[in-house]
Wavefront OBJ file of the C-alpha trace (Angstrom):
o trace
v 164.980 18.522 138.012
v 162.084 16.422 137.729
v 162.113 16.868 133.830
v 165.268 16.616 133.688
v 165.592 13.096 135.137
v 162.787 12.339 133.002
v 164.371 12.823 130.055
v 167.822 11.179 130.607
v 165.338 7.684 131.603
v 163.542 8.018 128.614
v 166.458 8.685 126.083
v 168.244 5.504 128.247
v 165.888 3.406 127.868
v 165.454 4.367 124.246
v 169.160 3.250 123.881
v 168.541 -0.376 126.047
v 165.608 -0.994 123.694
v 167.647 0.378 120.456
v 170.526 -2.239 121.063
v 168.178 -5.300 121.050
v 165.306 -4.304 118.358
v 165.977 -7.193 115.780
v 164.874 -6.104 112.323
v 164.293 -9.947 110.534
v 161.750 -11.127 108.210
v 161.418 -14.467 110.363
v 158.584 -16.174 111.503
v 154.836 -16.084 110.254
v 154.446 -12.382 112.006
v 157.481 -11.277 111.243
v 158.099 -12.030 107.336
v 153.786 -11.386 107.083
v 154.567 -7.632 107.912
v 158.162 -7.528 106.291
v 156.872 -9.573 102.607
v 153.358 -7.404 102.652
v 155.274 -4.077 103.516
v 157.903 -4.745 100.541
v 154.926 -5.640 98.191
v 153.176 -2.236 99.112
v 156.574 -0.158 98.707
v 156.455 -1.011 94.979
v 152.765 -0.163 94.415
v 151.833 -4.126 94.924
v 149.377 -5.694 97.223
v 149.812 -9.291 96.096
v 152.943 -11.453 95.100
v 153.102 -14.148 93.000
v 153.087 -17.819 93.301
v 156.212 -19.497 92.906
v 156.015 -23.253 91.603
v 158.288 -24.973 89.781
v 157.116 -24.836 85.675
v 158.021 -29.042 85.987
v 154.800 -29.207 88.408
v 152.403 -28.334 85.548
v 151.841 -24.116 87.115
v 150.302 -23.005 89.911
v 146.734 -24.132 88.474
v 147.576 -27.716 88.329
v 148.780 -28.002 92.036
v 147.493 -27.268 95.507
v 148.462 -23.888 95.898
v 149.271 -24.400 99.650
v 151.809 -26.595 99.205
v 154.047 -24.080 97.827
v 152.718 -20.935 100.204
v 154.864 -19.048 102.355
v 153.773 -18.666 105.905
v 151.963 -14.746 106.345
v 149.994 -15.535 102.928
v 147.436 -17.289 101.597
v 146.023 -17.969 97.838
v 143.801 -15.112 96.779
v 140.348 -16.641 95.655
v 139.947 -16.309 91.964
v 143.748 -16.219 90.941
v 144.986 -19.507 91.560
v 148.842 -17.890 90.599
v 148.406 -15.293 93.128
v 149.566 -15.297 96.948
v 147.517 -12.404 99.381
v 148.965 -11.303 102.631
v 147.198 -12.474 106.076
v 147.885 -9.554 108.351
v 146.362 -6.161 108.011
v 148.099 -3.101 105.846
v 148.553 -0.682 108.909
v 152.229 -1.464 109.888
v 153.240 -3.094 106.433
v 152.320 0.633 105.010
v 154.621 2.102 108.012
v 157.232 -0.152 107.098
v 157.137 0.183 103.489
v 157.043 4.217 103.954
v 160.235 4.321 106.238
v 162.050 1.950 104.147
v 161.642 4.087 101.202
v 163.334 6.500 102.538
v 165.908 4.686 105.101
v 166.128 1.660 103.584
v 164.801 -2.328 104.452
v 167.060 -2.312 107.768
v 167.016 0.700 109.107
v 163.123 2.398 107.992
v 161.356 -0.855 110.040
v 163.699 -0.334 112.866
v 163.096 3.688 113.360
v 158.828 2.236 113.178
v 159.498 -0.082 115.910
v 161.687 2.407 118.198
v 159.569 5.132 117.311
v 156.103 3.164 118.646
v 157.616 2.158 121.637
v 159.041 5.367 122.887
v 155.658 7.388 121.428
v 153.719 4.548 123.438
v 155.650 5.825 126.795
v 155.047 9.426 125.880
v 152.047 9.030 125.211
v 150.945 7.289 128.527
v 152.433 10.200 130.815
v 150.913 12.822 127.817
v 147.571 11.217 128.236
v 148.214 11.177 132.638
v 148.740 14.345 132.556
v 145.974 15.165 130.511
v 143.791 13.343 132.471
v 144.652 15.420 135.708
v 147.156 12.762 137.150
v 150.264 14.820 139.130
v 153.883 14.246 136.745
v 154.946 11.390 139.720
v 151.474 9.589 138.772
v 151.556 9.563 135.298
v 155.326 9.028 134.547
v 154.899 5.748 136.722
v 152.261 4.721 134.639
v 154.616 4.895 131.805
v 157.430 3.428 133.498
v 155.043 0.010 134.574
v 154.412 -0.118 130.783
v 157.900 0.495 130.048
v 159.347 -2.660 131.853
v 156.005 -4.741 131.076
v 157.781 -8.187 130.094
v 154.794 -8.084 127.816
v 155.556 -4.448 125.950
v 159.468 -5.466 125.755
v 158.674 -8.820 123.698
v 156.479 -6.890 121.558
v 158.615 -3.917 120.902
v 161.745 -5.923 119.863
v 160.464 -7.568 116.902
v 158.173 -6.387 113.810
v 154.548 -7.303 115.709
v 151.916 -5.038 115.403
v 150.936 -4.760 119.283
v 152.884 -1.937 120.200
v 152.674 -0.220 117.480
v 148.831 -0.424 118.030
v 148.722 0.794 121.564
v 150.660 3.953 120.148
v 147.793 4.684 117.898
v 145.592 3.750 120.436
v 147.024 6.536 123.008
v 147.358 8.959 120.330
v 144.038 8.732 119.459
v 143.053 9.312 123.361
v 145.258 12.084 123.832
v 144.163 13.886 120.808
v 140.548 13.158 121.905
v 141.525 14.787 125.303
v 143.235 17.843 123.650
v 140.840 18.250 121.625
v 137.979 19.543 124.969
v 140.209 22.633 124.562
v 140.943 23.048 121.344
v 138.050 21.513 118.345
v 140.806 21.071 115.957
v 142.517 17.974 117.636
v 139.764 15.869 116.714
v 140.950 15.779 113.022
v 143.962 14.360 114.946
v 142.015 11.855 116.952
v 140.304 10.481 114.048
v 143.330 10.299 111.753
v 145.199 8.489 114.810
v 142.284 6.081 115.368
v 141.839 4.945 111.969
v 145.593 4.023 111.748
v 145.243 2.087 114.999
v 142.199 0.188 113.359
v 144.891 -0.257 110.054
v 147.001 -1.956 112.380
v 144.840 -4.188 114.558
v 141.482 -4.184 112.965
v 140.034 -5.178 116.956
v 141.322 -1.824 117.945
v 137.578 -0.717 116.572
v 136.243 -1.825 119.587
v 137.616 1.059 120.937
v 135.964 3.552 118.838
v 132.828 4.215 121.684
v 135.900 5.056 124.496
v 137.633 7.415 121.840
v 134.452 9.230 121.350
v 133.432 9.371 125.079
v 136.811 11.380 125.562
v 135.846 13.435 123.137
v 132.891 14.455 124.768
v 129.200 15.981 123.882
v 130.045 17.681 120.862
v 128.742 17.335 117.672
v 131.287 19.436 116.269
v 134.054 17.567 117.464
v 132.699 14.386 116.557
v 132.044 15.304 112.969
v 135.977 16.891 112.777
v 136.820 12.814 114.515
v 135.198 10.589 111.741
v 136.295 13.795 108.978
v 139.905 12.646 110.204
v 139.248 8.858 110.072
v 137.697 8.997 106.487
v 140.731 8.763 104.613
v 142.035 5.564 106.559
v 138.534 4.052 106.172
v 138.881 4.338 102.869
v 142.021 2.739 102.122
v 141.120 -0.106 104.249
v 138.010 -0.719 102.446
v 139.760 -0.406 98.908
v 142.710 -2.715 99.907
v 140.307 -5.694 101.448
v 138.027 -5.204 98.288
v 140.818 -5.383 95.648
v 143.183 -8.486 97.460
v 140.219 -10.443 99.338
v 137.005 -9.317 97.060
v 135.242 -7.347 99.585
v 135.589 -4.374 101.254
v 134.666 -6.080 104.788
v 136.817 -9.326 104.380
v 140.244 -9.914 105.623
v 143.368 -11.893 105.279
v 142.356 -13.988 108.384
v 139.482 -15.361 106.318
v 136.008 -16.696 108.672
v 138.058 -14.558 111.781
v 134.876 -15.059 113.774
v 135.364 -19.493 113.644
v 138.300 -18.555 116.175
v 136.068 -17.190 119.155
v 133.747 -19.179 121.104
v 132.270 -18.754 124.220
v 133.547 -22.363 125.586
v 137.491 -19.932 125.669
v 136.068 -17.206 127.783
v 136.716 -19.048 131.057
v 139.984 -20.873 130.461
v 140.893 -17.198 129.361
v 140.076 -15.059 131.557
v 141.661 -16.892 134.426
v 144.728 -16.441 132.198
v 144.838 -12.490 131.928
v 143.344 -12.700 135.453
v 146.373 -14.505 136.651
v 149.098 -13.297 134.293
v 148.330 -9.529 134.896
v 148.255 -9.613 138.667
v 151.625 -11.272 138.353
v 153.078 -8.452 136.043
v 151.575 -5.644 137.666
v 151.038 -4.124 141.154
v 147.611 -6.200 141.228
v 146.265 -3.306 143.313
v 145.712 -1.473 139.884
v 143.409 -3.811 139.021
v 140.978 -2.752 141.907
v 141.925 1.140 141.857
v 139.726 1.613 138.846
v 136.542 0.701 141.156
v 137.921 3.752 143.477
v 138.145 6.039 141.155
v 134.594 5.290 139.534
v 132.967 5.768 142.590
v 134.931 9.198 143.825
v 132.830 12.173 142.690
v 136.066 14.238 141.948
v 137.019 11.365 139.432
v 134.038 9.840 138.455
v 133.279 11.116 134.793
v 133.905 10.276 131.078
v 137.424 10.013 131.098
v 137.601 7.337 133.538
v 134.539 5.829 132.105
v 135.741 5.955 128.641
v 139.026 3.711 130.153
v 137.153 1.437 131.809
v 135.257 0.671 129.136
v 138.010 0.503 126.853
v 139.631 -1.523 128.664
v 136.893 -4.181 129.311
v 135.578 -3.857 125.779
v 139.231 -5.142 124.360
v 139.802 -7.665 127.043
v 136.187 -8.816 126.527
v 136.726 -9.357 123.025
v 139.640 -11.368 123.180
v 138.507 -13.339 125.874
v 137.089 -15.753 123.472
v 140.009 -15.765 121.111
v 141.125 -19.284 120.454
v 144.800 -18.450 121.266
v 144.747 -16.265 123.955
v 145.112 -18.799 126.574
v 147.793 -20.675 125.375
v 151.065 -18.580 126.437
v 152.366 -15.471 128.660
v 153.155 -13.637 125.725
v 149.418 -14.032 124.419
v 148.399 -10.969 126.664
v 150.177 -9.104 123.633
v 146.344 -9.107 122.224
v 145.340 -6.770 125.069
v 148.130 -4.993 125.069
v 146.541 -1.592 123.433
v 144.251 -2.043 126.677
v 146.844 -2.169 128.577
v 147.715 1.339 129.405
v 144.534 2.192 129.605
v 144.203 -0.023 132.401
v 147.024 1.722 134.003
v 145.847 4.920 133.949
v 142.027 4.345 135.374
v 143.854 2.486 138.353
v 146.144 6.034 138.810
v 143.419 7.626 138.669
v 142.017 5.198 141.542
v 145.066 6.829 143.452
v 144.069 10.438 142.574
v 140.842 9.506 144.260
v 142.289 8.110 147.339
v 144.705 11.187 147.514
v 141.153 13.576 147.585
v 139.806 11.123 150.030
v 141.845 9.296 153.021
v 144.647 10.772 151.779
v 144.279 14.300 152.394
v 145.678 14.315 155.473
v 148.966 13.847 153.620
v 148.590 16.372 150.658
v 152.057 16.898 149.652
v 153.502 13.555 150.373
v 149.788 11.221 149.154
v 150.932 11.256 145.603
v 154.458 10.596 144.928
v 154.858 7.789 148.033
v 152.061 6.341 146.330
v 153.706 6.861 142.714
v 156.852 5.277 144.430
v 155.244 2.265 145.891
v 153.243 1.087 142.562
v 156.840 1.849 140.891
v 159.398 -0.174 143.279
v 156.494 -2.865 143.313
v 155.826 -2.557 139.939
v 159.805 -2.864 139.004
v 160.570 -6.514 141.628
v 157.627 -7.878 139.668
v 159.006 -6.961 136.312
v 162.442 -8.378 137.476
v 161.084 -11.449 138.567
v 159.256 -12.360 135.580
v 161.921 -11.260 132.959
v 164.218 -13.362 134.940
v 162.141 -16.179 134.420
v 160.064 -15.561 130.664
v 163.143 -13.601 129.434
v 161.472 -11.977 126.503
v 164.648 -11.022 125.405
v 165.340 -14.148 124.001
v 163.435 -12.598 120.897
v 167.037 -11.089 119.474
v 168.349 -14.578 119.182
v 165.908 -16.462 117.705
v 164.905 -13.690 115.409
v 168.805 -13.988 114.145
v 168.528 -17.340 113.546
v 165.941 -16.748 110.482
v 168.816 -14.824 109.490
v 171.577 -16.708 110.067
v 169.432 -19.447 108.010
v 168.792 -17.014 104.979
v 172.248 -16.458 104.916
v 172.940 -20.119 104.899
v 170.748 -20.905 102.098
v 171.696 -18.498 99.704
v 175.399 -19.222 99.886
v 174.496 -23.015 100.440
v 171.732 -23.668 97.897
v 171.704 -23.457 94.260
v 169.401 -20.338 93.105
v 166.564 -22.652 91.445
v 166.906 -24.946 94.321
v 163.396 -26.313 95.591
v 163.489 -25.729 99.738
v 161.239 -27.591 101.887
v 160.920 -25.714 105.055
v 157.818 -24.593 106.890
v 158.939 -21.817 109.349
v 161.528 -20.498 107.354
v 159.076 -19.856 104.317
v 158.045 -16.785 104.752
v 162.207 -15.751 105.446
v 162.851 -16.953 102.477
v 160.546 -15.399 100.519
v 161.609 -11.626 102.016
v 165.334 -12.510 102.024
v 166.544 -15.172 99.473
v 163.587 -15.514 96.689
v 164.036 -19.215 96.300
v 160.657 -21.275 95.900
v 159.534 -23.386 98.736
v 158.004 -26.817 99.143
v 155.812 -26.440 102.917
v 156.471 -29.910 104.150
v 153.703 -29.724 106.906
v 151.118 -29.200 104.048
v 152.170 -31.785 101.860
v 151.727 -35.772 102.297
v 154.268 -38.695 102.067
v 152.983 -39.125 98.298
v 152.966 -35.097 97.243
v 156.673 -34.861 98.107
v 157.739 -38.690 96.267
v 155.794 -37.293 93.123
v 157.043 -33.429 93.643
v 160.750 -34.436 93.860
v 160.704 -37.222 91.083
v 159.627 -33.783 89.000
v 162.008 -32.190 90.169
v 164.765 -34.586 89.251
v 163.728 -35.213 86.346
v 163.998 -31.431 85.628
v 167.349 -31.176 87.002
v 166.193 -29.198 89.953
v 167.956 -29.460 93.251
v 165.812 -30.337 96.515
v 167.395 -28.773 99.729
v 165.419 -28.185 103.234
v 165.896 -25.307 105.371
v 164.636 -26.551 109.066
v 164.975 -26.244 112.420
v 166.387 -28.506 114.769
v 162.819 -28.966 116.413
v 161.500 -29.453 112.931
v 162.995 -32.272 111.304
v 161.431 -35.428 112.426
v 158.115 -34.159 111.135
v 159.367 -32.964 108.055
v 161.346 -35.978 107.096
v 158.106 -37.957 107.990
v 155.937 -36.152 105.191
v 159.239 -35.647 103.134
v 160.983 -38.731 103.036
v 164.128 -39.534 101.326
v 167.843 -40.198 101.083
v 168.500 -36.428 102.639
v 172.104 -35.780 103.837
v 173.010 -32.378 105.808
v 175.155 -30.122 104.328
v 175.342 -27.586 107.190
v 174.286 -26.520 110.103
v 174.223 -23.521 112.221
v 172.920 -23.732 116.039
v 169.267 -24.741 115.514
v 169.003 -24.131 111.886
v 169.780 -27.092 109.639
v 170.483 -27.168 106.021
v 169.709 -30.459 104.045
v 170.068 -31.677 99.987
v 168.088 -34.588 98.855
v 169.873 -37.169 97.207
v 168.467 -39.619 93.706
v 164.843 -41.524 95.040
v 164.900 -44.983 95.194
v 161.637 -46.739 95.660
v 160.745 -47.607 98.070
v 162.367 -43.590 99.622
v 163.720 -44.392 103.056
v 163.968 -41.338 105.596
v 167.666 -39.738 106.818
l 1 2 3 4 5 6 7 8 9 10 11 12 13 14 15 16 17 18 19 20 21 22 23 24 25 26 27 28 29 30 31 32 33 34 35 36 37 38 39 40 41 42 43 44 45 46 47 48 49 50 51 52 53 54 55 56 57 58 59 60 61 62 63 64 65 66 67 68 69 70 71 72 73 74 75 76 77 78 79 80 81 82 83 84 85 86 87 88 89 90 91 92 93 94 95 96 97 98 99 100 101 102 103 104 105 106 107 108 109 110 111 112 113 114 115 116 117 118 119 120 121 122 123 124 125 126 127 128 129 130 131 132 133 134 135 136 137 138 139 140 141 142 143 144 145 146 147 148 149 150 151 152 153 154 155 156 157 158 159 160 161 162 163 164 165 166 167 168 169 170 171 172 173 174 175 176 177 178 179 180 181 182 183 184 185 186 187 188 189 190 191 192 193 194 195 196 197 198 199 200 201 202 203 204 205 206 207 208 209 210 211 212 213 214 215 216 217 218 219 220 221 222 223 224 225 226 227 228 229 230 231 232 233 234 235 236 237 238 239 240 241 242 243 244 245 246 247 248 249 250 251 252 253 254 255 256 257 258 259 260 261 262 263 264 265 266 267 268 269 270 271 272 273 274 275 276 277 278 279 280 281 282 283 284 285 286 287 288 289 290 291 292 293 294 295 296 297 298 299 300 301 302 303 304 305 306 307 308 309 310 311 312 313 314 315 316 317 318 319 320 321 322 323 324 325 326 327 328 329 330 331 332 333 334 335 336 337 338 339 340 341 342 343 344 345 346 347 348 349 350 351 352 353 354 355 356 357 358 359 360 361 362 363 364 365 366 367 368 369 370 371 372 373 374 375 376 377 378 379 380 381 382 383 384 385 386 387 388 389 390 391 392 393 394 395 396 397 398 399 400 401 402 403 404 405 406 407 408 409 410 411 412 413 414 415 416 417 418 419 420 421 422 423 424 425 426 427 428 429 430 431 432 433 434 435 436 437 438 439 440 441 442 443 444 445 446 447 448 449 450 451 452 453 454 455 456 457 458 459 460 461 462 463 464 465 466 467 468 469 470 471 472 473 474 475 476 477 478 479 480 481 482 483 484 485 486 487 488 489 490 491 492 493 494
């Protein structure tokens, strides 16, 4: 019965999630993944840059001006544009879309990580010797996570990387009884690493679930060869070395002066989302000599190796929805603070050894669900679906609306456009007052049209560093569509 019940929750909730998943090449993350995964489904790794032949080429202009958000110029080739974000879920993207197609491949990925990322937590429970009540509430806490729904929605890279994560650490833990499923761990950790290069840190954890075995460790980094191989070939061919990256000098975004301002942040925004006792239960079941081992070590230290790292990441104070960096730590976290409760139950709660477990299980999971309520009440991360759909309600906009050759000055939308319309783009927050006069005299001149493709939230900026006689054409909600009209000097704004 227990199964059974189970089941019909997960299926359900793969349904809820399947009706909201929004599949839209939209913002920087969104179009980064989507443009990088379409380049690698053709054999590519790098697109070209698009400016306007009137301009003098891509060598005789700042090459930023006309870059799409998710890419940057690759050094060397002034006429080529490299992606920012790492190949892991672009190559899952591009490799479902071959065979489903642009709408429906991505989609599968993004249901497929989230439900795999539940499985996976009660999978790895169980493993670790938690009782089914234990570890399914682990994966149900995850499961409503505010957090984990905003990420699984849209095409980030967060939950997909906690799958990989916990398929690495199950396979590590299957692998104690049977050598071969460290092949499996190491193939499942090097995709994680594809997908959120951080997810390294973990590596030391990994191998502490795998235990003292030479054997198994050489079968773990056999199985990890081939994705450390494509990673180094991919960085050395698009950013000229095989340890660079698409986020450039990563380490200028950490300092230590974040680690305080942060860490009250996680502190504060993970005792609000979860049954802050879980946070404590990993000390109990460190210290219990029936739990105390690797496996709980090798969570712990998982856990407060990611967290550490991000800690200090420029950004990871700033919003809620920020804790998505941890979020491969997060389960982990989970589970060692179960396992706190498995240590309790062989402790104080043996007086109580059929009922311990699943009133505890039942507490953390009624506790766990009135927080979850609360907060998507109030940080409703399902907002994602609409303003996802407004990048496409804009693409759609633009290519009935503007003329094929049409220049579009937009910022937010340039990566959209790139993925859903092709038309070349003018960035108007890279650009000054002067650029744009001298860019859309060219223009003119050439006969090219000059639209803009903004939001609502966007224009007063834009039309500062874009000025000019600019009348809208069309609007839809928060997306705006504008056409610039003949300069006259001196160009007045809208």
């Amino acid at each position: 019965m227990f199964a059974i019940a189970l089941f019909a929750l997960f299926a359900g909730y793969g349904v809820w999630l399947g009706t909201r998943v929004v599949v839209v090449a939209g913002g920087a993350d969104s179009s980064g993944y989507l443009n990088s995964a379409r380049l690698l489904a053709v054999g590519e790794g790098f697109t070209r840059l698009q400016v306007p032949a009137e301009f003098g080429g891509p060598g005789a202009v700042p090459p930023i001006h006309f870059t799409p958000v998710g890419f940057f110029p690759r050094g060397g080739y002034p006429g080529d544009l490299v992606p920012t974000y790492p190949s892991g879920l672009p190559l899952q993207f591009a490799v479902a879309a071959r065979l489903l197609g642009w709408t429906a491949g991505p989609f599968l990925v993004l249901i497929v990580a989230a439900l795999g990322a539940l499985a996976l937590t009660y999978l790895v429970g169980r493993e670790l010797g938690l009782a089914p009540a234990l570890a399914a509430t682990g994966a149900a806490l995850l499961a409503v996570n505010p957090v984990f729904v905003f990420t699984s929605l849209q095409p980030l890279s967060d939950t997909v990387a906690t799958t990989w994560v916990l398929a690495a650490a199950w396979s590590a833990l299957r692998a104690r009884i049977h050598r071969g499923w460290s092949l499996a761990a190491g193939a499942a950790f090097a995709m994680a690493v594809l997908v959120r290069p951080t997810n390294l840190l973990l590596g030391p954890a990994v191998v502490l679930l795998l235990g003292p075995d030479w054997r198994r460790l050489l079968q773990f980094i056999a199985g990890g060869l081939p994705g450390a191989a494509w990673l180094a070939g991919y960085q050395h061919a698009l950013y000229g070395h095989a340890l660079a990256s698409g986020y450039g000098d990563i380490l200028a975004a950490f300092s230590w002066a974040y680690g305080a301002p942060t860490a009250r942040h996680f502190g504060a925004w993970l005792a609000r989302l979860l049954p802050p006792v879980l946070l404590v239960l990993p000390l109990f079941a460190l210290a219990h000599p029936a739990t105390r081992g690797r496996s709980v070590a090798a969570l712990v230290l998982g856990s407060v190796t990611l967290i550490g790292c991000y800690l200090f990441y420029e950004v990871s104070h700033e919003v809620w929805w920020c804790l998505r960096f941890i979020l491969p730590a997060l389960p982990l976290l989970l589970l060692a603070g179960l396992l706190g409760v498995e240590a309790l139950a062989r402790g104080a709660g043996r007086r109580w050894p059929r009922a311990f477990r699943p009133v505890a299980a039942l507490v953390l999971l009624l506790w766990g669900l009135a927080a979850a309520g609360y907060w998507h009440r109030r940080l409703d991360p399902l907002q994602v679906r609409p303003q996802e759909l407004a990048y496409a309600t804009g693409a759609a906009a633009a290519r009935e609306r503007f003329p094929s050759a049409a220049l579009v000055v937009c910022q937010a939308f340039s990566g959209n456009l790139l993925f859903h319309s092709g038309h070349p783009v003018l960035r108007w927050d890279q650009v000054s007052p002067e650029d744009f006069v001298r860019y859309a005299r060219l223009a003119a001149g050439a006969g090219r049209p000059v639209r803009a493709l903004l939001f609502e939230s966007e224009r007063a900026e834009a039309f500062r560093r874009c000025p000019g006689p600019w009348r809208e054409v069309d609007r839809h909600g928060q997306v705006e569509l504008w056409e610039l009209g003949p300069l006259t000097a001196p160009a007045a704004g809208p």
